[in-house]
MARBA-244730 format. One record per residue (C-alpha): residue in three letters; chain; x negated, y negated, z negated. Coordinates in steps of 0.02 Angstrom, whole numbers, padded with zeros to 5 digits. Layout:
N
ala | A | X | Y | Z
...
***
This chain:
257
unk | A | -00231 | 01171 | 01946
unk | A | -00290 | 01289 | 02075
unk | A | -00483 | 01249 | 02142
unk | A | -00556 | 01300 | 02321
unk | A | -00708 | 01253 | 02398
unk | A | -00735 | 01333 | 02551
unk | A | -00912 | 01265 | 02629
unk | A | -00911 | 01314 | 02832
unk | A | -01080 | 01277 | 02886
unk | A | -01117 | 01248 | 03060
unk | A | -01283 | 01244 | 03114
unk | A | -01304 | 01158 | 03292
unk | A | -01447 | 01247 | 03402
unk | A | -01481 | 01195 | 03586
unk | A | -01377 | 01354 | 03660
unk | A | -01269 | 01404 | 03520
unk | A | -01201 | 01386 | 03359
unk | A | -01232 | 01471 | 03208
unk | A | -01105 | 01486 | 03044
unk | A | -01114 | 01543 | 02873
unk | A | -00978 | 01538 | 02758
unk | A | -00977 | 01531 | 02566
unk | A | -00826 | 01515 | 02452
unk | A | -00784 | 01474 | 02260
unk | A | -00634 | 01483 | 02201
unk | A | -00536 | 01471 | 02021
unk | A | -00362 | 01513 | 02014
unk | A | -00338 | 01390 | 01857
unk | A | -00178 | 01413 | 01743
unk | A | -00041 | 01440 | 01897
unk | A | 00014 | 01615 | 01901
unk | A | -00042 | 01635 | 02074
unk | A | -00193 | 01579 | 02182
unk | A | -00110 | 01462 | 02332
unk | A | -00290 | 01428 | 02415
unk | A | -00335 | 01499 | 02579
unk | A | -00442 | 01484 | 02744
unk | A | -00490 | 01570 | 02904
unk | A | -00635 | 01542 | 03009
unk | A | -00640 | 01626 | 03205
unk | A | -00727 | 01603 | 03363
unk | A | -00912 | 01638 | 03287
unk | A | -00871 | 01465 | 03169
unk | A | -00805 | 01378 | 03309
unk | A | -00627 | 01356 | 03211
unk | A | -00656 | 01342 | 03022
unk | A | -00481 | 01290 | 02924
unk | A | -00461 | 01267 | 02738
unk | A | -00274 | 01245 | 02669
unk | A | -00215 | 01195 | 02481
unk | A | -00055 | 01270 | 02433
unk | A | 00040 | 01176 | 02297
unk | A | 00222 | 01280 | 02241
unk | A | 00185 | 01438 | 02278
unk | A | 00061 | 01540 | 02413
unk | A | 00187 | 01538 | 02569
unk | A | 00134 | 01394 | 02675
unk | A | -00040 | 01408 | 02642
unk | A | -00030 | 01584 | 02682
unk | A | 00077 | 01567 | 02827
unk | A | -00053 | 01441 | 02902
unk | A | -00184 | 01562 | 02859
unk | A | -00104 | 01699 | 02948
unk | A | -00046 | 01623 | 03097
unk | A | -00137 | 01441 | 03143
unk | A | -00266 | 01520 | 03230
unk | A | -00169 | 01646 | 03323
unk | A | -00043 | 01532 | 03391
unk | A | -00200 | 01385 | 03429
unk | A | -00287 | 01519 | 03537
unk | A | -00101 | 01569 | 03624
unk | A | -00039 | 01391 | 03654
unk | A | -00247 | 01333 | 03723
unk | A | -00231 | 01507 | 03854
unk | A | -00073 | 01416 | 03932
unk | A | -00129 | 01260 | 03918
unk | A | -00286 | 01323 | 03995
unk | A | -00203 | 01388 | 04134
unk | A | -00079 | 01239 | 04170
unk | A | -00229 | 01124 | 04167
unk | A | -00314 | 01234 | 04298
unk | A | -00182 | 01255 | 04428
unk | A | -00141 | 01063 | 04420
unk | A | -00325 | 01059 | 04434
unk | A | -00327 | 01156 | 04608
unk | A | -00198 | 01062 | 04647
unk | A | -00257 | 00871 | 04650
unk | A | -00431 | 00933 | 04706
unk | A | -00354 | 00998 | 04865
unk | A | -00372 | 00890 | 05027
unk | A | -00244 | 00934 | 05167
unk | A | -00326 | 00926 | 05341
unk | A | -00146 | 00879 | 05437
unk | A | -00239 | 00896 | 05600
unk | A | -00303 | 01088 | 05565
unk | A | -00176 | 01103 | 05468
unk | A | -00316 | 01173 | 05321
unk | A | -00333 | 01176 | 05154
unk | A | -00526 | 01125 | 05072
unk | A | -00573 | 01126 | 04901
unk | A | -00656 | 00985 | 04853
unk | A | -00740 | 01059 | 04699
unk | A | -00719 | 01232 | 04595
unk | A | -00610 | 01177 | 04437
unk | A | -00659 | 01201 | 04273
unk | A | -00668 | 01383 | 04165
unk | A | -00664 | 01267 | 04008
unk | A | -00536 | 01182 | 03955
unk | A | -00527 | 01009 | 03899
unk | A | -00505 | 00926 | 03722
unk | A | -00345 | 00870 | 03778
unk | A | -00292 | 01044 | 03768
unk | A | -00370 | 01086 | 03629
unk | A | -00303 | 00950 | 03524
unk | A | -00115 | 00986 | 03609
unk | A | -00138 | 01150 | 03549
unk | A | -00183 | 01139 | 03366
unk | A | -00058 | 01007 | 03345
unk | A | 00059 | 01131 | 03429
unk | A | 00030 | 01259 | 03341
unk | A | 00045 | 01154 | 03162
unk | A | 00207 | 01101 | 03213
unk | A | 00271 | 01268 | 03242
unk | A | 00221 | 01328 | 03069
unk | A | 00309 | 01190 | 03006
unk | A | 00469 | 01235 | 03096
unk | A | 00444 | 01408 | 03025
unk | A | 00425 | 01341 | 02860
unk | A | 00591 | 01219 | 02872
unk | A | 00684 | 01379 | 02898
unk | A | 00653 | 01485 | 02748
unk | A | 00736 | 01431 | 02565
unk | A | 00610 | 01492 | 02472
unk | A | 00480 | 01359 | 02558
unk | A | 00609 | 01220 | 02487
unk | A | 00481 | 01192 | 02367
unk | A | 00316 | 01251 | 02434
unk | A | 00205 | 01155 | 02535
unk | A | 00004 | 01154 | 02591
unk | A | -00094 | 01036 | 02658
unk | A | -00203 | 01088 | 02818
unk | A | -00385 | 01019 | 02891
unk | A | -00420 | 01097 | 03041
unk | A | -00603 | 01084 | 03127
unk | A | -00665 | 01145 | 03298
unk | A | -00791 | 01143 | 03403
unk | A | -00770 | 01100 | 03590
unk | A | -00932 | 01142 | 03698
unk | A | -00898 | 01035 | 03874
unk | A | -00975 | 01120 | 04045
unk | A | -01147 | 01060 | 03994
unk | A | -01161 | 01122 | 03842
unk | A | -01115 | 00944 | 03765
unk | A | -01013 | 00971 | 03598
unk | A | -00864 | 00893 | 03508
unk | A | -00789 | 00903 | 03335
unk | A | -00624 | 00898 | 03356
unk | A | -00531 | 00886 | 03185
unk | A | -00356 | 00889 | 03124
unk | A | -00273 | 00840 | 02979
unk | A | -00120 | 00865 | 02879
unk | A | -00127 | 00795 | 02677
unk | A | -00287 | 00773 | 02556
unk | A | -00413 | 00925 | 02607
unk | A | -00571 | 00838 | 02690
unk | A | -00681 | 00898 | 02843
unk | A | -00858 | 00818 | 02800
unk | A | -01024 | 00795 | 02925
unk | A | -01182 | 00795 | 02893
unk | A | -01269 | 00679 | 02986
unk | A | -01449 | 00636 | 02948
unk | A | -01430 | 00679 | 02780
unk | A | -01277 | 00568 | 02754
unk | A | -01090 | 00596 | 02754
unk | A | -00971 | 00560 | 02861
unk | A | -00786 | 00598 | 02828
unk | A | -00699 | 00685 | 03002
unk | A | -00537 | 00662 | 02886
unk | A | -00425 | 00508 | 02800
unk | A | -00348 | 00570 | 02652
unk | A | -00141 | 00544 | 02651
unk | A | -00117 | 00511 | 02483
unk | A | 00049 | 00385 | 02434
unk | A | -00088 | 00262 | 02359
unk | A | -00168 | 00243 | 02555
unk | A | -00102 | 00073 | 02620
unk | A | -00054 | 00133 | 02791
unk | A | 00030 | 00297 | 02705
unk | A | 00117 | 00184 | 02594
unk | A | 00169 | 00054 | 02734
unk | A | 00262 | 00217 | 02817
unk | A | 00339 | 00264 | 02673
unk | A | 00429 | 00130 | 02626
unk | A | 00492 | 00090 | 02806
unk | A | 00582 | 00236 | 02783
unk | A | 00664 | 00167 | 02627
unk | A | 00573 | 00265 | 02521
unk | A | 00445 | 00196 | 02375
unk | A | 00293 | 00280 | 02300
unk | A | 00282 | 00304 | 02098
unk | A | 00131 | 00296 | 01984
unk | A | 00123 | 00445 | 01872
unk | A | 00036 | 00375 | 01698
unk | A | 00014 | 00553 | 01655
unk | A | -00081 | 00593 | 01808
unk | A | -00147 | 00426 | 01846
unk | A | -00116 | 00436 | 02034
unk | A | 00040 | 00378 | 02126
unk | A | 00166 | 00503 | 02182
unk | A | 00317 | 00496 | 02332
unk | A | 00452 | 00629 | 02299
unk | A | 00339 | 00678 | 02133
unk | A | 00196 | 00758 | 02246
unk | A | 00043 | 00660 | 02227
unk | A | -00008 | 00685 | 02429
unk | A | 00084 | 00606 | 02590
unk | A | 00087 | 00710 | 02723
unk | A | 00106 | 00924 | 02704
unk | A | 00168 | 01069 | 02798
unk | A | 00333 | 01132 | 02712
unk | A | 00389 | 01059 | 02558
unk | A | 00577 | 01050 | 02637
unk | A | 00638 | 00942 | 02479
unk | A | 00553 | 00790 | 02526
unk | A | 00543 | 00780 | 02709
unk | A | 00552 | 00666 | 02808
unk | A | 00473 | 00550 | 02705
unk | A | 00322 | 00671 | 02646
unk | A | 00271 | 00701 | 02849
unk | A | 00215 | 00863 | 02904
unk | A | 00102 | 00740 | 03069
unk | A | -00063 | 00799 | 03095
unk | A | -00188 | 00670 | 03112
unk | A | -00317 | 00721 | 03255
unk | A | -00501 | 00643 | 03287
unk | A | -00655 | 00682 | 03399
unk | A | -00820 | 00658 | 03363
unk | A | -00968 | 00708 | 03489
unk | A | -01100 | 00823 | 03401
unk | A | -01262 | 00726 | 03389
unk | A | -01402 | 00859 | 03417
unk | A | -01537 | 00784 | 03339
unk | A | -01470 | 00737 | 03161
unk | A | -01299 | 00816 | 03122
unk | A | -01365 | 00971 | 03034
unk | A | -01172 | 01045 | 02982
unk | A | -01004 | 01016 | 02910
unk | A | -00925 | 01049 | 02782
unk | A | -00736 | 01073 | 02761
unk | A | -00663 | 01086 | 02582
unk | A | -00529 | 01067 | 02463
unk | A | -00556 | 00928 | 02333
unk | A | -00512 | 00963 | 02176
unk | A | -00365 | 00857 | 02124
unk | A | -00226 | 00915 | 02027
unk | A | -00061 | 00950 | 02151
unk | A | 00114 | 00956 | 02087
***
């Protein structure tokens, strides 16, 4: 069993906010550690991601999740903006002029910023579907953002792919920004077998299994798609200012595969 907890702090200040970052990690008796994370924009994106069969997916998201996030939420951006300028604008037919009716926005919406993450998982996922080696390998991915609106109001915007949790503080109580897909979960387990497929219970592990993997949803793991679904499952929260002091995203420490 491979153990990762990766606490992302996020302090929320009136202008700004402030991260730190710790890590602990125990590689356990696999022969390779198949943990990772990346944090960017100042703590703004914070992603932890639980390999199980190897390091490729997890590293793969690790690599790349951010890069193609920030790629996909520039052309979003930008189509959002122009469509924008475009329903703002009030012909005159008379003058035959053109009058903006407000200045759109330089930030873009949580729309896009949802679109893109989930983009941008699903095109790891295609990556991964095309390699033999990933046949077997697999990760689970929890995404969390922050979106700051035009005034200043913030979002948590998370995303959600297997068993890793995104956690918030709030008031000195938790609150989970993440469900856990695990075969045992009664609306994982309703989707399961509608695909003709039935989950397992593992006496040896005590936990039920689908396709022998004891979580739901993953990116990779080719083997048992479509059944184990590589969906993200996306949520918003707005940022109360007064109590929620940070979150926390981490991986839990269950045994995998």
């Amino acid at each position: 069993m491979n153990i990762l907890v990766c606490f992302l702090k996020l302090f929320f200040r009136t202008t700004s906010v402030d991260s730190q970052v710790s890590k602990s990690a125990e590689q356990g008796v696999r022969w390779t550690m198949e943990d990772t994370y990346t944090v960017a924009n100042g703590g703004h994106f914070a992603a932890v991601f639980d390999g199980h069969g190897g390091s490729g997916v997890s590293g793969m998201l690790r690599d790349h999740v951010h890069r193609l996030y920030s790629k996909a939420l520039y052309q979003r951006h930008g189509e959002e903006t122009q469509r924008s300028a475009l329903d703002e604008m009030q012909v005159d037919d008379d003058e035959n002029k053109s009058v903006n009716k407000k200045s759109t926005s330089s930030i873009p919406s949580i729309n896009s910023h949802i679109a893109s993450i989930r983009g941008a998982l699903k095109r790891i996922e295609r990556e991964s579907m095309r390699h033999d080696h990933f046949e077997y390998q697999g990760s689970t991915a929890v995404v969390v953002l922050v979106h700051v609106g035009e005034h200043g109001k913030r979002t948590i915007v998370s995303a959600n792919i297997g068993d890793s949790r995104a956690i918030l503080c709030r008031g000195r109580k938790a609150i989970n920004l993440t469900r856990d897909h695990k075969p045992s979960d009664e609306r994982e387990k309703a989707r399961i077998r509608s695909m003709g497929e039935d989950v397992q219970w593992d006496p040896y592990g005590e936990i039920y299994r689908v396709k022998d993997l004891s979580l739901s949803r993953a990116i990779g793991d080719r083997f048992a798609k479509p059944v184990v679904s590589s969906e993200a499952e996306i949520d918003c929260l707005p940022v109360n200012e007064e109590e929620d002091e940070f979150f926390v995203s981490c991986l839990i420490f269950f045994p995998r595969t």
